[in-house]
DRENDODO-26978 format. One record per residue (C-alpha): chain; x negated, y, z negated; residue in three letters; residue number from 1. Coordinates in nm, 4 decimals, always signed. Last residue first. Layout:
A  X  Y  Z  ALA  NUM
...
***
This chain:
A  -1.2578  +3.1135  +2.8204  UNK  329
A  -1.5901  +3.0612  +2.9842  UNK  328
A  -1.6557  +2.8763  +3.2634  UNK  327
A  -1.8826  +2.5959  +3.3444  UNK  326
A  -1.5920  +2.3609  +3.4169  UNK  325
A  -1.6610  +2.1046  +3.1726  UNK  324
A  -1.7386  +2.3443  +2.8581  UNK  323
A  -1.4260  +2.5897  +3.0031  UNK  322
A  -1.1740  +2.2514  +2.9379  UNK  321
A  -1.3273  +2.2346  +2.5755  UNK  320
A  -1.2742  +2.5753  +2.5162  UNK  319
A  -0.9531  +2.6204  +2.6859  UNK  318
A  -0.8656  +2.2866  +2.4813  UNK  317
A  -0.9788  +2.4544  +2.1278  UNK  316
A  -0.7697  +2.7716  +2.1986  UNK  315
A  -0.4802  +2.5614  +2.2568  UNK  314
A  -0.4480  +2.3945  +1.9789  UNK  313
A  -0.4351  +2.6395  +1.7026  UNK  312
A  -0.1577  +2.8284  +1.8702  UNK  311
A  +0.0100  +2.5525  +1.9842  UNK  310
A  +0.0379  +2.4384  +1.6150  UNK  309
A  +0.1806  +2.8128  +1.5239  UNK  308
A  +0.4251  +2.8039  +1.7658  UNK  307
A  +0.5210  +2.4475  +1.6584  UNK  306
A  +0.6200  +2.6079  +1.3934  UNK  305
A  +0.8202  +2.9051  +1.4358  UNK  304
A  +0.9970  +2.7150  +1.7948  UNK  303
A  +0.8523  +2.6412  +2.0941  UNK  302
A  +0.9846  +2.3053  +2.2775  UNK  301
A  +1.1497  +2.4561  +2.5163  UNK  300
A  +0.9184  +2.6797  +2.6711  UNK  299
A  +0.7322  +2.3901  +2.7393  UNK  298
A  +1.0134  +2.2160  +2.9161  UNK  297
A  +1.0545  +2.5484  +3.0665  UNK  296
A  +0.7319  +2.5326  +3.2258  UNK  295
A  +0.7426  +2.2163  +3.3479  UNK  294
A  +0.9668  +2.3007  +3.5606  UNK  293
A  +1.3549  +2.1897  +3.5284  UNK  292
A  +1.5667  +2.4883  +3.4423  UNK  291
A  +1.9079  +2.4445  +3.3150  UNK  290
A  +1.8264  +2.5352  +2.9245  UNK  289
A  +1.6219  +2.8182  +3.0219  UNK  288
A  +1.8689  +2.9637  +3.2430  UNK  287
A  +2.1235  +2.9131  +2.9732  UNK  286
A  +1.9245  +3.0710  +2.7217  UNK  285
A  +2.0014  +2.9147  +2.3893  UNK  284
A  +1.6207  +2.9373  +2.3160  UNK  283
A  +1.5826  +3.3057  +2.3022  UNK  282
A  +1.8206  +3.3547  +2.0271  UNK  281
A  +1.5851  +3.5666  +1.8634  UNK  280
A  +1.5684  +3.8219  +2.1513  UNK  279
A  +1.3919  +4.1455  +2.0896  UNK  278
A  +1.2048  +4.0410  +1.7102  UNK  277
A  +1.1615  +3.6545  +1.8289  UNK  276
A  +1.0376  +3.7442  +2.1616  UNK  275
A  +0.8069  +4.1013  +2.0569  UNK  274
A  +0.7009  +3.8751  +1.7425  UNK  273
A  +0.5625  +3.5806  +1.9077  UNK  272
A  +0.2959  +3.8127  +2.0974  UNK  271
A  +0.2223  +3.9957  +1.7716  UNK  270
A  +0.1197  +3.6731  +1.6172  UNK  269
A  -0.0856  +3.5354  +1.8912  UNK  268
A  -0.2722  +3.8818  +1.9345  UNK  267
A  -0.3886  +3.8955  +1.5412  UNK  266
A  -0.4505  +3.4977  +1.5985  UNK  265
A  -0.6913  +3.5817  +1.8845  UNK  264
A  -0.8383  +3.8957  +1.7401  UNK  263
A  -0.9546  +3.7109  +1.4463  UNK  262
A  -1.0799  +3.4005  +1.6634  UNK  261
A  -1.2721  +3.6495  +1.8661  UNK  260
A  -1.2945  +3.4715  +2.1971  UNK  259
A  -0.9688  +3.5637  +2.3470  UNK  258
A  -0.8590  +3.2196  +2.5556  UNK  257
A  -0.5201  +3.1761  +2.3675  UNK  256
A  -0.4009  +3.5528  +2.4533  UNK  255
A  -0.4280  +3.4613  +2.8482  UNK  254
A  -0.2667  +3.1441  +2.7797  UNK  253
A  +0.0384  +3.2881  +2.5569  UNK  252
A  +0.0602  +3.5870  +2.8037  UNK  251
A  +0.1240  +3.3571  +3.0856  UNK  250
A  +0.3449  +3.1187  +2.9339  UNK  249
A  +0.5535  +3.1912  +2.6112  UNK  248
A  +0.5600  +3.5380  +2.6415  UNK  247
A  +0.5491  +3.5718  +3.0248  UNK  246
A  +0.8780  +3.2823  +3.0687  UNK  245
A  +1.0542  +3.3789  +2.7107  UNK  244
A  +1.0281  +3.7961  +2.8166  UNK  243
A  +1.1884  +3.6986  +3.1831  UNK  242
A  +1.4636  +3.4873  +3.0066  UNK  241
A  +1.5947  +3.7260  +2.7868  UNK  240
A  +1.5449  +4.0052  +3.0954  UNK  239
A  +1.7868  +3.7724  +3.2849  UNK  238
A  +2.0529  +3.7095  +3.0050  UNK  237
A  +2.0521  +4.0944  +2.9214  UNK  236
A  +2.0870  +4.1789  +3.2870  UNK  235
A  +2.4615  +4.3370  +3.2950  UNK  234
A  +2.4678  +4.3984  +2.9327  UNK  233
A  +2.0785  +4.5858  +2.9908  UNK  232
A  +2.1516  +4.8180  +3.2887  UNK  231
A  +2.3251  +5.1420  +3.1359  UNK  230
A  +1.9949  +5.3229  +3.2884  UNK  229
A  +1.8826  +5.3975  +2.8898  UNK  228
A  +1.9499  +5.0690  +2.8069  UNK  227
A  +1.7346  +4.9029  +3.0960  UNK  226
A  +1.4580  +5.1419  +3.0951  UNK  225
A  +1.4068  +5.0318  +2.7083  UNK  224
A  +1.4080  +4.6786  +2.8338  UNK  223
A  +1.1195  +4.7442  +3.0958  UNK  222
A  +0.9048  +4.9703  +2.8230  UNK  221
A  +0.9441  +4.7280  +2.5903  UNK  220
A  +0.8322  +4.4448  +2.8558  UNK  219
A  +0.5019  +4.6668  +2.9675  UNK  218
A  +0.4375  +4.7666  +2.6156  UNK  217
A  +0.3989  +4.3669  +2.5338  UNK  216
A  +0.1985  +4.3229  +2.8325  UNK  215
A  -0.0397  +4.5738  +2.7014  UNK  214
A  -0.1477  +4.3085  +2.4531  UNK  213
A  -0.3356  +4.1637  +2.7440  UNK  212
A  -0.5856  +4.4195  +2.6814  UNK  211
A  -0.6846  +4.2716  +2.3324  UNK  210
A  -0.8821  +4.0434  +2.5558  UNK  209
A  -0.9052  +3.7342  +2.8646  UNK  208
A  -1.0313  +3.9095  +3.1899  UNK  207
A  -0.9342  +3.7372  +3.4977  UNK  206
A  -0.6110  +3.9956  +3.5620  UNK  205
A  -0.8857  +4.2991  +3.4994  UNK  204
A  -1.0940  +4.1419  +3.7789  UNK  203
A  -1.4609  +4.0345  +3.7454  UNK  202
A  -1.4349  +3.7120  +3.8564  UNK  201
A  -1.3059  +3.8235  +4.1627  UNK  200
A  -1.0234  +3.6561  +4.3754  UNK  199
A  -0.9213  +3.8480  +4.7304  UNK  198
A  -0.5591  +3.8627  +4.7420  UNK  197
A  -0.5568  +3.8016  +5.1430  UNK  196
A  -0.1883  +3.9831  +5.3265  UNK  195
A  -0.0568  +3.8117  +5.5980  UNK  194
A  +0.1343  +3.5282  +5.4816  UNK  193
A  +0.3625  +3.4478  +5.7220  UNK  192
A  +0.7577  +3.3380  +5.6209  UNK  191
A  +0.8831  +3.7138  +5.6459  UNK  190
A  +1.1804  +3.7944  +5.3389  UNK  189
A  +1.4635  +4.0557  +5.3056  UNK  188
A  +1.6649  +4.2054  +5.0131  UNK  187
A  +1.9059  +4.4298  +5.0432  UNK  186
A  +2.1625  +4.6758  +4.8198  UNK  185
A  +1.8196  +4.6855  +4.5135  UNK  184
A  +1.8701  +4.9098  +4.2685  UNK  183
A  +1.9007  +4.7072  +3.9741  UNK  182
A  +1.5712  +4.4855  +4.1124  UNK  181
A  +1.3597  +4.8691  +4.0895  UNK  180
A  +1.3080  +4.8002  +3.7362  UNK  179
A  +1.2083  +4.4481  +3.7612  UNK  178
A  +0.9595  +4.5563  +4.0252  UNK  177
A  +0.7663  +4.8123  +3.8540  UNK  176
A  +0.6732  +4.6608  +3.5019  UNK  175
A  +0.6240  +4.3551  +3.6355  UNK  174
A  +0.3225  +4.5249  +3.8895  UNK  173
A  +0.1960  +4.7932  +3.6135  UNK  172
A  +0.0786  +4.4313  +3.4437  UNK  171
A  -0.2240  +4.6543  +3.3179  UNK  170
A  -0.0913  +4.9794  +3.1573  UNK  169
A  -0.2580  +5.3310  +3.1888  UNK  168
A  +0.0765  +5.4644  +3.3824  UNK  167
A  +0.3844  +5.2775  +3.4317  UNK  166
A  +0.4122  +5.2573  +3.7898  UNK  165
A  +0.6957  +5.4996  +3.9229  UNK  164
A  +1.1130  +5.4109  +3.9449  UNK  163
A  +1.2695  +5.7434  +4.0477  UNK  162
A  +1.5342  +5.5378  +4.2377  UNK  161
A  +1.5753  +5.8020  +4.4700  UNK  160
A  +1.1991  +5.7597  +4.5661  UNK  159
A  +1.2274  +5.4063  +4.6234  UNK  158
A  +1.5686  +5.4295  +4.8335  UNK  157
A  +1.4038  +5.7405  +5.0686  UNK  156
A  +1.1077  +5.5221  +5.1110  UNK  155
A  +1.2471  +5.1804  +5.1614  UNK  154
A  +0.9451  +4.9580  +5.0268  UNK  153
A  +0.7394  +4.7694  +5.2046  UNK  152
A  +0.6253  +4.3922  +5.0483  UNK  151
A  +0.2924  +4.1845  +4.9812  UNK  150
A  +0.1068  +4.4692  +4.7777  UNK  149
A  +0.3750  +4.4609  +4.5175  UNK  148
A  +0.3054  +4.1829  +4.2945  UNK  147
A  +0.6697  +4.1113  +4.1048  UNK  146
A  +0.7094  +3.7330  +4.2726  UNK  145
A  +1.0630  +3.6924  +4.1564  UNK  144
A  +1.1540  +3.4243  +3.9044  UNK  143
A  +1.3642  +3.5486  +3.6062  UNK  142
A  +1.4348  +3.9265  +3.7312  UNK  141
A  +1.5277  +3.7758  +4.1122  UNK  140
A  +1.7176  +3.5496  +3.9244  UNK  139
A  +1.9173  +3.8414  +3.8327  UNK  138
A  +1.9135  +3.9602  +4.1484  UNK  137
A  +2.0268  +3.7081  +4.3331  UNK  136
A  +1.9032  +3.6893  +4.6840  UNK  135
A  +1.5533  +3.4683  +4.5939  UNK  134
A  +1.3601  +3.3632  +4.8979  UNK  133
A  +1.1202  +3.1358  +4.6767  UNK  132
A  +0.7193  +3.2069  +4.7261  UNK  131
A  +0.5139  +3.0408  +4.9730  UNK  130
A  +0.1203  +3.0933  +4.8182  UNK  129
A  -0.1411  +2.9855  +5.0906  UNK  128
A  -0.5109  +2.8581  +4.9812  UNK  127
A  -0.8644  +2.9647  +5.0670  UNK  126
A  -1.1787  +2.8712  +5.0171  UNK  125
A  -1.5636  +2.9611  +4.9889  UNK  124
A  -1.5506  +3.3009  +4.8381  UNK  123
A  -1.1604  +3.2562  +4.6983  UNK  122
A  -0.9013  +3.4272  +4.9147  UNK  121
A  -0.5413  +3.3773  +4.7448  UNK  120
A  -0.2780  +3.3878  +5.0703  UNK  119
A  +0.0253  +3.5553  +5.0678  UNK  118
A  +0.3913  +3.5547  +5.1695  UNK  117
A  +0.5734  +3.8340  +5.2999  UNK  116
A  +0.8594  +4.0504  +5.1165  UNK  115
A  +1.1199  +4.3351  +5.2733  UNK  114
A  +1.1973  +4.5840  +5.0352  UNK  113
A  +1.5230  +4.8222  +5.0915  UNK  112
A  +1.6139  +4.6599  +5.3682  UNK  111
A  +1.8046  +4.7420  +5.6776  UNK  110
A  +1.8548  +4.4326  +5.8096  UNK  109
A  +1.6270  +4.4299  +6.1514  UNK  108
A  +1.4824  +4.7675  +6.0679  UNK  107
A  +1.3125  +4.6020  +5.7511  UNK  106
A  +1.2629  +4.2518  +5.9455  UNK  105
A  +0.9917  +4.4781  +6.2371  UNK  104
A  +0.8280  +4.6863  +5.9241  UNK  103
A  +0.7508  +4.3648  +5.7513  UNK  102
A  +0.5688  +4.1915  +6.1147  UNK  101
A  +0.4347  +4.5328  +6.1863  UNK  100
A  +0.2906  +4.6052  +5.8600  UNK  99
A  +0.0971  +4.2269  +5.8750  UNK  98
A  -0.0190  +4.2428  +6.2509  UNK  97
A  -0.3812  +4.3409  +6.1736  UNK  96
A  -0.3931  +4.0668  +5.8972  UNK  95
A  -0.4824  +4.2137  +5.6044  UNK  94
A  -0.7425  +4.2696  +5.2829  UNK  93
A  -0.7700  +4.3031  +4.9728  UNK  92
A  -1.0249  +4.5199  +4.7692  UNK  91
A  -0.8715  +4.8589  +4.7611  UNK  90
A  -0.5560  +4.7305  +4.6371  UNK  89
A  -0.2965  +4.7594  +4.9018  UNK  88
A  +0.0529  +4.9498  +4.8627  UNK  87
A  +0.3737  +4.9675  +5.1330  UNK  86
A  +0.5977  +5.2520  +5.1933  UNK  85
A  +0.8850  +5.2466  +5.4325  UNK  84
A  +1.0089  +5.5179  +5.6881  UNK  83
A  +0.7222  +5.6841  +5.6134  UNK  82
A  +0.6107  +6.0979  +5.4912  UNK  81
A  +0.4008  +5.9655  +5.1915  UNK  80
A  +0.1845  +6.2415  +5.0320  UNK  79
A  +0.4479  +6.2185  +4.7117  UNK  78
A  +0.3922  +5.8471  +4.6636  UNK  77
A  -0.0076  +5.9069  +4.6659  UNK  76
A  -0.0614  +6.0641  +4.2856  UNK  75
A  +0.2066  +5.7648  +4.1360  UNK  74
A  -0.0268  +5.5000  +4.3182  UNK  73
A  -0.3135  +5.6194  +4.1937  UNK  72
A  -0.1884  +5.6619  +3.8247  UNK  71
A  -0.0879  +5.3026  +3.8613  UNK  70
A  -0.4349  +5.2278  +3.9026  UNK  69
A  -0.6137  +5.3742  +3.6335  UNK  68
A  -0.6295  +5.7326  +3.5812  UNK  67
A  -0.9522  +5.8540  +3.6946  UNK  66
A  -0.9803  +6.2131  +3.8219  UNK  65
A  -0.8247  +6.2720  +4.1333  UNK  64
A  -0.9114  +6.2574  +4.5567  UNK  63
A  -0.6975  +6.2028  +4.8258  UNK  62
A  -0.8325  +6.1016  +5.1718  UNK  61
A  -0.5542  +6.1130  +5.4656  UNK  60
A  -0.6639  +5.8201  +5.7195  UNK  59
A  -0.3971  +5.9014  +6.0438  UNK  58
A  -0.6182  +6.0846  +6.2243  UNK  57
A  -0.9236  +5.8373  +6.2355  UNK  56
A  -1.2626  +5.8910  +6.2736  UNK  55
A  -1.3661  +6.1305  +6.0194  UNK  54
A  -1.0574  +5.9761  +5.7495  UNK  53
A  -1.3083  +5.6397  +5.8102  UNK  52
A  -1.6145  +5.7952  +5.7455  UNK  51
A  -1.4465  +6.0212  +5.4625  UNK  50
A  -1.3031  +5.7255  +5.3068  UNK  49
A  -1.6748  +5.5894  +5.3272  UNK  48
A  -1.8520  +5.8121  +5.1937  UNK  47
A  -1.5859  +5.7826  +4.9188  UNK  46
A  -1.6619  +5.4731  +4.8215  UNK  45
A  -2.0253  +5.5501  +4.7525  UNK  44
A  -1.9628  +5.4414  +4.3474  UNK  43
A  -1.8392  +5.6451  +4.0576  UNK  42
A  -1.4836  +5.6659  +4.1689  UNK  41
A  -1.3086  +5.8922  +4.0501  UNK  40
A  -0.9264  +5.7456  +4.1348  UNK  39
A  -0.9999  +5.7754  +4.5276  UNK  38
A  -0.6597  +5.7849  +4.6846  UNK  37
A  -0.6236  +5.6459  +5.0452  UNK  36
A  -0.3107  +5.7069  +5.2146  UNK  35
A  -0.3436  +5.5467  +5.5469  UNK  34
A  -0.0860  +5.6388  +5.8010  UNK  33
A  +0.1729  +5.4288  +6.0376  UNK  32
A  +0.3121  +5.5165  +6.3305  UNK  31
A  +0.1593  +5.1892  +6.5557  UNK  30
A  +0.1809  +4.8799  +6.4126  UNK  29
A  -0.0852  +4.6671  +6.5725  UNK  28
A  -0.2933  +4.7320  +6.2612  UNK  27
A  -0.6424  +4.8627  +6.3416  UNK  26
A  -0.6874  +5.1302  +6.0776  UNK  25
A  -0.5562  +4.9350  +5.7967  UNK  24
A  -0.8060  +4.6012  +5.8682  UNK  23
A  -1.0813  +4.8167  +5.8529  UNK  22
A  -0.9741  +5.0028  +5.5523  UNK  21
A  -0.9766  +4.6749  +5.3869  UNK  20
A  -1.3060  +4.5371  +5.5037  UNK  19
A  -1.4869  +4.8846  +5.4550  UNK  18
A  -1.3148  +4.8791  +5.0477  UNK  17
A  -1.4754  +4.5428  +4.9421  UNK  16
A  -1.8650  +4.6234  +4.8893  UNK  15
A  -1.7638  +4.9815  +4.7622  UNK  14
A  -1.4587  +4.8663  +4.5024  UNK  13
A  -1.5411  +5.1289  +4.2209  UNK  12
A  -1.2114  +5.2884  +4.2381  UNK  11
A  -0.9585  +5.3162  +4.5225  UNK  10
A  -0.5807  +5.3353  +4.5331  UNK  9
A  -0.4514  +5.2352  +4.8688  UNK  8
A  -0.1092  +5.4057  +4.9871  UNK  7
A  +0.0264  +5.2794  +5.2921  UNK  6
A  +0.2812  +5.4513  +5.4863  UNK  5
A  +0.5019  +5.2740  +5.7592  UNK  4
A  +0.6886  +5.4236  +6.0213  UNK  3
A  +0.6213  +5.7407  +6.0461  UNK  2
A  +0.8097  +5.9724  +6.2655  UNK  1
***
């Protein structure tokens, strides 16, 4: 049987895509097959999927129109015949032991997603991310590490779940593992960090525009899932929380470096509106009240107005800070 399936969506990521499928093909995990699902790409990536599916039995090539990368994922869930499942973007790479050392902890406890660390890959540098080993799954919603190409997932338990990527969204990655945390009987974590999240310039995630507006579909989306499940009392707390930490933080900078000053305060506006509209109390949050990062003492201090001073500020110090750095923003 198969232990480990690994589905790698691949589109327009030629001078990346040999180093990944290299690393795949020579894991010291035995049992495990290569998924690879070319989502139209324009390039010569598939002359090399069909190199690599030439020379080795357990490379499947997939091809579909485009569809964006959750649509990828989606297509290659069905091919899977694994104990677990894992996913790797096209232009990352791995350690050769990294499926063995997650599949070795899944059979250990019987998980239903088992979690490594990871290391950000810059051209000239390199740096190691140790995330929390979180057990509670409500904090799990408030402060998990929701990328998914660092963990397996139970096959059988995934499928059952009927939890897919939420298709032509960016942020498919939050959307996915905070529905899937209801589900979840066990938990398990690896300390290495085998898996290399190669940084681009040219990424979606580096790319500052309307696009990050999808976020807000992405966290409808999540708390519709959660009423319609019977989920939301349960989590209500948690997801209140999770919407304050991206609204207010991530999405807030991202938003605050869009160019087009119209777009910009258009964005800023709309962004404020999902929190106060879905969770107007948002600042009585007991997580929020507790927690001690500087984050939440941010978070804390946001309120109608001094929204609307941040937003005017902000922009300006990107600017300024991109004018030292010799980026833009």
């Amino acid at each position: 049987m198969v232990k480990v399936s690994v589905i790698v969506p691949v589109y327009n990521v030629e001078p990346y895509l040999d180093k990944c499928l290299n690393g795949l093909v020579n894991q010291t995990l035995k049992d495990i097959e290569i998924i690879v699902v070319n989502d139209g790409a324009t390039d010569n990536s598939q002359q090399i999927i069909d190199r690599y599916a030439k020379q080795y039995d357990n490379v499947i090539s997939l091809v579909k129109q485009n569809g964006g990368l959750s649509d990828a994922r989606n297509y290659g869930i069905p091919y899977a015949t694994g104990e677990y499942i894992g996913f790797i973007d096209s232009d990352d790479f791995m350690e050769y032991d990294m499926f063995e050392v997650l599949y070795k902890k899944a059979k250990e406890d019987d998980s239903d997603i088992v979690e490594c660390n990871l290391r950000h890959t810059y051209s000239d540098s390199e740096d190691i991310e140790i995330g929390k080993e979180i057990y509670d799954k409500k904090e799990m919603i408030m402060f998990g590490r929701s990328v998914v190409w660092n963990k397996i997932y139970k096959r059988e338990w995934l499928i059952n779940s009927k939890v897919l990527f939420p298709k032509g969204l960016i942020y498919e990655d939050v959307n996915f593992f905070v529905k899937l945390v209801p589900f979840i009987n066990r938990y398990s974590y690896v300390e290495p960090a085998p898996i290399h999240y190669v940084q681009r310039g040219s990424s979606i995630n580096n790319k500052s525009s309307l696009k990050t507006l999808q976020i807000l579909d992405i966290l409808n989306d999540i708390v519709e899932f959660y009423k319609k499940n019977g989920f939301y009392d349960e989590y209500e707390d948690a997801l209140e929380f999770l919407f304050t930490r991206i609204l207010l933080c991530s999405s807030f900078s991202r938003i605050a470096r869009i160019p087009d000053k119209k777009d910009r305060k258009m964005a800023l506006a709309k962004n404020y509106e999902l929190l106060k509209t879905t969770f107007p109390d948002y600042s009585k949050n007991e997580t929020l009240k507790k927690t001690k990062s500087h984050q939440a003492m941010f978070m804390r201090t946001v309120n109608d107005f001094t929204y609307r001073i941040y937003s005017a500020i902000f922009p300006l110090l990107f600017r300024i800070k991109g004018m030292f750095s010799g980026k833009k923003y």
